[in-house]
N, C-alpha and C positions, 0 to 999 in steps of 0.2 A: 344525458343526466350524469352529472357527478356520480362515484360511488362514498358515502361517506364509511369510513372504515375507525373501528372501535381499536384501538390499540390496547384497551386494558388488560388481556389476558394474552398469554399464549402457553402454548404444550408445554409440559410439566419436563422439566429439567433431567430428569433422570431420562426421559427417553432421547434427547438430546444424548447424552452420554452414551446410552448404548448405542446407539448409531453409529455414532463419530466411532466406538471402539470396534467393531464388527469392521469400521473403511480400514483404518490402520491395525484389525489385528491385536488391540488393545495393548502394544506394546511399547514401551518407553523411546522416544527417538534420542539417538545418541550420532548425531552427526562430526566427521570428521573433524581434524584439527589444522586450521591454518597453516600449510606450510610455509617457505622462502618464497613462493609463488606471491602470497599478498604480502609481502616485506617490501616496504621500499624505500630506500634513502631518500635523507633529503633532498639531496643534488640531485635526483631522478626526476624532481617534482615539478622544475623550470620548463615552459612550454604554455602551451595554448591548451585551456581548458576544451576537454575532449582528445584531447594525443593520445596516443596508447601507448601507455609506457610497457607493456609486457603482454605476451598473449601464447595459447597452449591451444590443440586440439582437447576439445573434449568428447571423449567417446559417449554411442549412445543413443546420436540424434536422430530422429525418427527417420523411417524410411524416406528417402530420396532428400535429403537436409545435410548438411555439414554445421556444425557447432564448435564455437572455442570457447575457453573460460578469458577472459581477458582483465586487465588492470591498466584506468585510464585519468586520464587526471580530472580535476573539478575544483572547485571553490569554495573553502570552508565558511562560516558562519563569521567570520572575523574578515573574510576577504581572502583568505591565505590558500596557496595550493593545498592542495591534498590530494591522495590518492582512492579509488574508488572501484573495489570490481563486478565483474556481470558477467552476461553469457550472450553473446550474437549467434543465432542460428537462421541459415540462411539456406534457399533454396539450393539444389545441387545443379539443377537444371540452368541453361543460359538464358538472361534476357539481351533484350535488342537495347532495352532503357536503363536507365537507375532504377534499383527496388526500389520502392516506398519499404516507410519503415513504421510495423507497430512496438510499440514501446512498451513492455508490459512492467508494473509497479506493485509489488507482492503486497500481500496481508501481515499480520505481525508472525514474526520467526524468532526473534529473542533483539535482545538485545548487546549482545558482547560476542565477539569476532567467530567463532565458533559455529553461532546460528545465521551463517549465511546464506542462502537457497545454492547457490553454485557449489557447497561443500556435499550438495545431497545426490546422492545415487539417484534418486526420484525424481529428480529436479524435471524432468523433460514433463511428467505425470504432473507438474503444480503447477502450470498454465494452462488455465483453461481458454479452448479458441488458439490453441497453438496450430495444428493439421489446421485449421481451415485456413489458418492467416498463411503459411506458409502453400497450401493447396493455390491460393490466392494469387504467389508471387511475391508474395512479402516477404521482407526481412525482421525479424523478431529480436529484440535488444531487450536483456531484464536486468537492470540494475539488482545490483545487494544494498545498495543504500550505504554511504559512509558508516566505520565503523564495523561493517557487517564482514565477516571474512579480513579485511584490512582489521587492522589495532582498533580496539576498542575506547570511549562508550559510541553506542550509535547514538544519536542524537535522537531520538522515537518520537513522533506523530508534531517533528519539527518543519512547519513546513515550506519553509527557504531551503533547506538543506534538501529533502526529497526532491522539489523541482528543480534542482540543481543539477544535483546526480541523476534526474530522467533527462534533462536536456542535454546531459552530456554525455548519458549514454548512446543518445542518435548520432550526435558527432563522433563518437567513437565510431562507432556504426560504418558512418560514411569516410571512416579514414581506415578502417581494416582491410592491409590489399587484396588480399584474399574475395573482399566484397565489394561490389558496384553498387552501394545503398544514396540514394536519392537524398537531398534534405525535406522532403515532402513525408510530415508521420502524422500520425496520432497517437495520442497517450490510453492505455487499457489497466485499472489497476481495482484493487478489490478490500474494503475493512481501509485499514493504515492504508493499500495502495491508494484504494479511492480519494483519500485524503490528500496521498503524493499526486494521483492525476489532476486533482483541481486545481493544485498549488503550481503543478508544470503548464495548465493553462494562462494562471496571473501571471507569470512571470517568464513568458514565452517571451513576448516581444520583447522589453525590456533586458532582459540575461543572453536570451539570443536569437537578435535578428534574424541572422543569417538561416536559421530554420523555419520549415512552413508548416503550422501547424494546421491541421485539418477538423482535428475533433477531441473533445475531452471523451471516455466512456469509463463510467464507474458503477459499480457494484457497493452496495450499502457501502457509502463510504462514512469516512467519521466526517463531521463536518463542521460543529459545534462541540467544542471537547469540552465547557465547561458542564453541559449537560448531560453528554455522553458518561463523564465520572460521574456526577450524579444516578443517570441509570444504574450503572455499570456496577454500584458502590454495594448492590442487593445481591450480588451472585458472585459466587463460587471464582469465576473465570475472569469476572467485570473486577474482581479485586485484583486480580493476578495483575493484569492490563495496568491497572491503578499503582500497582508496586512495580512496573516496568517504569510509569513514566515520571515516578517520584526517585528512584534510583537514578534513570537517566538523565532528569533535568536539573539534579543535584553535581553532577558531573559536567557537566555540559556548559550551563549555567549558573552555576554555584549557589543553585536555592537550597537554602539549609532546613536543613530535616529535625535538627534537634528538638525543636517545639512543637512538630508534629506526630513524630511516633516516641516509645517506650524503649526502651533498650532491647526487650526481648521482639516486639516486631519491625527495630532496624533490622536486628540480625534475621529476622526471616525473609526481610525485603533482598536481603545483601543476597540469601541462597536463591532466592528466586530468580535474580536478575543472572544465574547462572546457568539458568535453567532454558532449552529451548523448546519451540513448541513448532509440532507439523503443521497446525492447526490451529485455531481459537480455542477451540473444546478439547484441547489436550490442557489445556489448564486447569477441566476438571480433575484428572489426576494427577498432576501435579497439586491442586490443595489439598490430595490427602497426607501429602508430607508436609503441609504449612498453616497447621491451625491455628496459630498465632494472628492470621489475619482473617478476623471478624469486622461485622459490621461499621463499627467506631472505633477499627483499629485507627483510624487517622483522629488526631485531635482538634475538631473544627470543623470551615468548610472552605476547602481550596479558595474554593468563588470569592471569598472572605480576608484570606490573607494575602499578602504581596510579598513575594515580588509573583508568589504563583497566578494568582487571580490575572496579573495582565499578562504572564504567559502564556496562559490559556485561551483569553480573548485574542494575542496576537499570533496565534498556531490554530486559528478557529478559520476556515474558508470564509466563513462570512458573508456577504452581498457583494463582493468584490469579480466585477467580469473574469467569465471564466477564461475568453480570447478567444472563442472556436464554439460551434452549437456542441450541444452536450448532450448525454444519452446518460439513464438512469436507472441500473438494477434493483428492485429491494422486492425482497421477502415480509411478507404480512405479519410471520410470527419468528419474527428476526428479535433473539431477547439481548442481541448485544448493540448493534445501533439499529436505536427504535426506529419503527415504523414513521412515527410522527414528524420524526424531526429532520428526516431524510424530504420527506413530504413538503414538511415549512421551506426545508432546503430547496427543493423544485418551483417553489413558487416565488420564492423571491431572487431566482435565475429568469425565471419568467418574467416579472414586472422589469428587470433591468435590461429586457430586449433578447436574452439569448433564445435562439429555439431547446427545447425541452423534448427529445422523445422519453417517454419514460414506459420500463417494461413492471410491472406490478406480478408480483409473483404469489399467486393466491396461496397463502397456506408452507408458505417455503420458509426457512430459517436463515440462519445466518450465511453458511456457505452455500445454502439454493443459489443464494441472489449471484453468486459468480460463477457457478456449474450450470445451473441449468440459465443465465441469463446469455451466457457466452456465445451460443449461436446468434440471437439477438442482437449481441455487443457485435460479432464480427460482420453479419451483414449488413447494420448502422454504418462500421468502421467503412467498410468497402465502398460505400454510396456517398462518404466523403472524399475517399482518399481519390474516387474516380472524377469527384467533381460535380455528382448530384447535388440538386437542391437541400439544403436539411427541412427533413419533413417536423414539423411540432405537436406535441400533447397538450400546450398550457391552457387549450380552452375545456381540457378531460380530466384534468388531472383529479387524483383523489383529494378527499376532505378528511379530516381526522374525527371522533367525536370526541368533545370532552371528557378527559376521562373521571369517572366516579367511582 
C-alpha cells in the first residue's frame, strides 16, 4: 500500500534554528579569501574542458586519503572557457584498475567567490558519504561550481552551468597525475546539489560522451524552482535563497530588478548576496541583520514576469530523462523543498521509464535528507558503479494529500 503523506505542517521553525546552532556552535562562518590560487588568465583558459589548469596539496584529508584543491577548466553559459575549482580526494591505497569516480555537488554556500566549499577548513566534514566512498575505492571530485572561489557572480540554481562544472570535474579527476580515476562515476549532490545532479544526468551524454555515467543520487533536491520560491517566499531562510537568485540572475543574465524591489530591499539584497552560509539554516541568522526583506518584499510574482518566469521554467529539472536510474533522499518535514513536490518529482522520473529508488525520511528536515540519507545514497551509488541491476520504488512510492 502506498503511504499517503500530509505535507501541511511541519516542526515549528525556531527548533529548526536551535538545532542547526548547537551543529555549528551558533557562530557566524567567515570563510577565507580567494587567493592567486583561483586567479586565472585568460590565455591559461585554451585547452579541453576538464584540463587542469593548476592544483595544490590540500592538507587534512581523512585518514588513509590524499586531497588537492585544484582549478580546471569548463564551459561557460555563452559557450566560452572558463575556469572552475574543486577538490579530488583519493584513496592512498593502490588499485590494480581505474577508480571509479563519485562526483559530489554541494548545497547552497553563497554565492560570490569567497563561499566556495574548498576555501573551508571543514570542508572534508560537508560531504556526506565521503569515508564510505573512498572505504570503497573511490575517488571523490566536489566541484565549487563557477564563480565559487574563482571571480564572481556564481551563476545559482543555473542548471547548464552546474552539470557543466560536475562533468568536468570527473575529467579533471581522470587527468590528475597524481590519480588513476576511471571515466565510470556517478553524481551525489544535495538542496542546489540535487539540482546540479539531475542537471549532470540531462546533459551527460550530450556535453560528454566520453564519460559513463552510472547513477544520478540526490538528496531533496530543488527541482521545480518556480514553486520552490513560491514555498520558500514564507520563511525566514526561503527569502534569503530568493535574494540569492534575484542578485545572481540579474548579473548573470541581465534580469532587471528595478520593478521588482524598493531601493531599501535592493540594498539588502546586494548585502545578503555577500553573505555566506555553512548551511541553509544559517540563513536564519543572517535575517536577523536583514529585516528589510518581508513577505512581499518582491513586487509581484516571478512566475508572472519575464524574462524571470522562463528562467525559472528553463533552470526547473523538469520531466526531462535523468540519463542514469536515480535514487532519492527527502525528509517528510523538510520546510525548504517540500515534501510534495520532491514526490510529483519521483513520479514523473517514473512514468518516463527511469528506475526510482527512493529513501523517505520519516520525520527528517531539510539536512536529514543528505546526512542521514547518505549511507543509503552510497550503498545505491556502489550497486551501480559495480554494475548491479538498478533496483525501483515507482510501484511504492508515497502520495501527497491535498493540502487544506
Amino acid at each position: 500500500m502506498r503511504r499517503i503523506v500530509n505535507v501541511r505542517t511541519g516542526p515549528l521553525l525556531g527548533l529548526y534554528l536551535a538545532a542547526f546552532m548547537l551543529l555549528t556552535g551558533g557562530c557566524a562562518i567567515e570563510p577565507g579569501t580567494p587567493g592567486p590560487f583561483y586567479q586565472v588568465e585568460r590565455s591559461a583558459l585554451a585547452g579541453a574542458p576538464g584540463n587542469i589548469i593548476r592544483s595544490e596539496v590540500f592538507a587534512g584529508a581523512p585518514t588513509g586519503a590524499r586531497a588537492w584543491r585544484v582549478v580546471y577548466r569548463s564551459t561557460g553559459l555563452d559557450g566560452e572557457p572558463i575556469a572552475v575549482s574543486g577538490v579530488i580526494v583519493a584513496p592512498e591505497r593502490p588499485s590494480d584498475a581505474p577508480q571509479k569516480v563519485v562526483a559530489w555537488a554541494h548545497g547552497t554556500t553563497g554565492i560570490v567567490s569567497r563561499c566556495a566549499p574548498s576555501l573551508r577548513r571543514g570542508f572534508f566534514g560537508s560531504v556526506p558519504g565521503l569515508k564510505a566512498f573512498l572505504d570503497r575505492g573511490y575517488v571523490v571530485v566536489a566541484t565549487d561550481y563557477p564563480g565559487l572561489g574563482t571571480p564572481s557572480p556564481h551563476p545559482y540554481l543555473v542548471g547548464t552551468s552546474e552539470g557543466r562544472a560536475v562533468l568536468d570535474s570527473v575529467r579533471a579527476a581522470m587527468r590528475m597525475p597524481e590519480v588513476e580515476a576511471s571515466n565510470e562515476f556517478a553524481v551525489w549532490g544535495h538542496s542546489q546539489g540535487g539540482h546540479a545532479a539531475l542537471y549532470t544526468g540531462q546533459l551527460a551524454a550530450s556535453y560528454a560522451p566520453d564519460l559513463k555515467l552510472a547513477g544520478v543520487a540526490a538528496a531533496a533536491p530543488a527541482t521545480d524552482l518556480t514553486q520552490l520560491l513560491r514555498d520558500d517566499i514564507d520563511s525566514a531562510p526561503g527569502r534569503v535563497l530568493t535574494a540569492y537568485a534575484l542578485w545572481s540572475w540579474n548579473r548573470v543574465y541581465g534580469a532587471p530588478l528595478d520593478n521588482l524591489l524598493d531601493p531599501s530591499t535592493g540594498a539588502a539584497v546586494d548585502r545578503i548576496a555577500e553573505d555566506c552560509l555553512e548551511g541553509l539554516f544559517q540563513a536564519l541568522l543572517l535575517r536577523r541583520h536583514e529585516k528589510a526583506l518581508e513577505k512581499d518584499f518582491i513586487h509581484g510574482d516571478l512566475s508572472d514576469i519575464e524574462p524571470w518566469r522562463s528562467l525559472l521554467v528553463n533552470n526547473s529539472a523538469g520531466s526531462a530523462a535523468t540519463g542514469a536510474p536515480l535514487f532519492i533522499a527527502q525528509g517528510s518535514a523538510d520546510m525548504l523543498v517540500r515534501p510534495r513536490v520532491t514526490i510529483s518529482y519521483a513520479h514523473s522520473a517514473c512514468r518516463a521509464g527511469t528506475p526510482v529508488s527512493f529513501d523517505w525520511i520519516e520525520g527528517g528536515d531539510h539536512l536529514a535528507a543528505a546526512t542521514k540519507g547518505a549511507d543509503k545514497a552510497a550503498d545505491w551509488i556502489a550497486g551501480r558503479l559495480e554494475g548491479a541491476a538498478a533496483p525501483s520504488d515507482c510501484d511504492k512510492l508515497p502520495t501527497v494529500a491535498a493540502p487544506g
